[in-house]
KEDOPA-397805 format. One record per residue (C-alpha): residue in three letters; x, z, y. Coordinates in steps of 0.02 Angstrom, whole numbers, padded with zeros to 5 digits, always signed. Layout:
N
ALAXZY...
//
This chain:
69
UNK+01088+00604+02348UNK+00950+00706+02282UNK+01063+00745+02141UNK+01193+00822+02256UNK+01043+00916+02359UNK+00993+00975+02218UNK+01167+01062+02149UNK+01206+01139+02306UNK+01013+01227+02319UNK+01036+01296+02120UNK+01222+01348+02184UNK+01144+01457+02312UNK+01021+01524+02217UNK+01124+01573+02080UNK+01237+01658+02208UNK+01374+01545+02214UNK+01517+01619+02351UNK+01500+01536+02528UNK+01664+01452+02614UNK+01619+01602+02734UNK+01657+01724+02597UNK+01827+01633+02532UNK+01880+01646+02701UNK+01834+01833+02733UNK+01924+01853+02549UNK+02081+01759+02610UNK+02093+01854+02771UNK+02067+02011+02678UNK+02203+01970+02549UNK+02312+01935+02708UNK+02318+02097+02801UNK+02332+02197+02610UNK+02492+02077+02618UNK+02541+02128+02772UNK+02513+02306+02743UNK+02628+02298+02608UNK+02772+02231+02720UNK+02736+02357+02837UNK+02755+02510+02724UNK+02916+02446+02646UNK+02959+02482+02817UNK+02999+02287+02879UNK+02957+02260+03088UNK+02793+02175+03096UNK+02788+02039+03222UNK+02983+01982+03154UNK+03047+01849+03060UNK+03080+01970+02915UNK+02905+02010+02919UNK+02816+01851+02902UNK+02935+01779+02759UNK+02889+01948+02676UNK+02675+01900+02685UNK+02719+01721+02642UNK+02842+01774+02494UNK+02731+01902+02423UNK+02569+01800+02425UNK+02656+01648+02336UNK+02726+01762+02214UNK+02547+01834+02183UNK+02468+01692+02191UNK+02569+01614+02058UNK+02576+01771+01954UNK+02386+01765+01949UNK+02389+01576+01894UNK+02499+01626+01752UNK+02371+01755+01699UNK+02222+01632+01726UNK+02308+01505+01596
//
């Protein structure tokens, strides 16, 4: 248990990210997905629109796994 204490205090100190800032990073990375949808000109709000965000984050999500490998 100390053990565990211990790695999560040097974590912090070093300046390991927060679940608070994965979160704020997600969301971000969401509406820039979005935003993309939107200028190609495709109805936010529509069907269309949210296959769009969930098609172009898988593909970048996977694209930046290929790169990370």
């Amino acid at each position: 248990m100390i053990l565990i204490s211990s790695l999560a205090y040097v974590l912090a100190a070093c300046g390991a990210p927060s679940a608070t800032d994965y979160q704020s990073g997600a969301q971000n990375t969401r509406a820039q997905e979005g935003l993309a949808c939107a200028d190609v000109g495709i109805s936010p709000g529509s069907d269309f629109f949210s296959r769009c965000v969930t098609d172009l984050h898988n593909n970048l999500w996977a694209e930046q796994n290929l790169e990370q490998n």
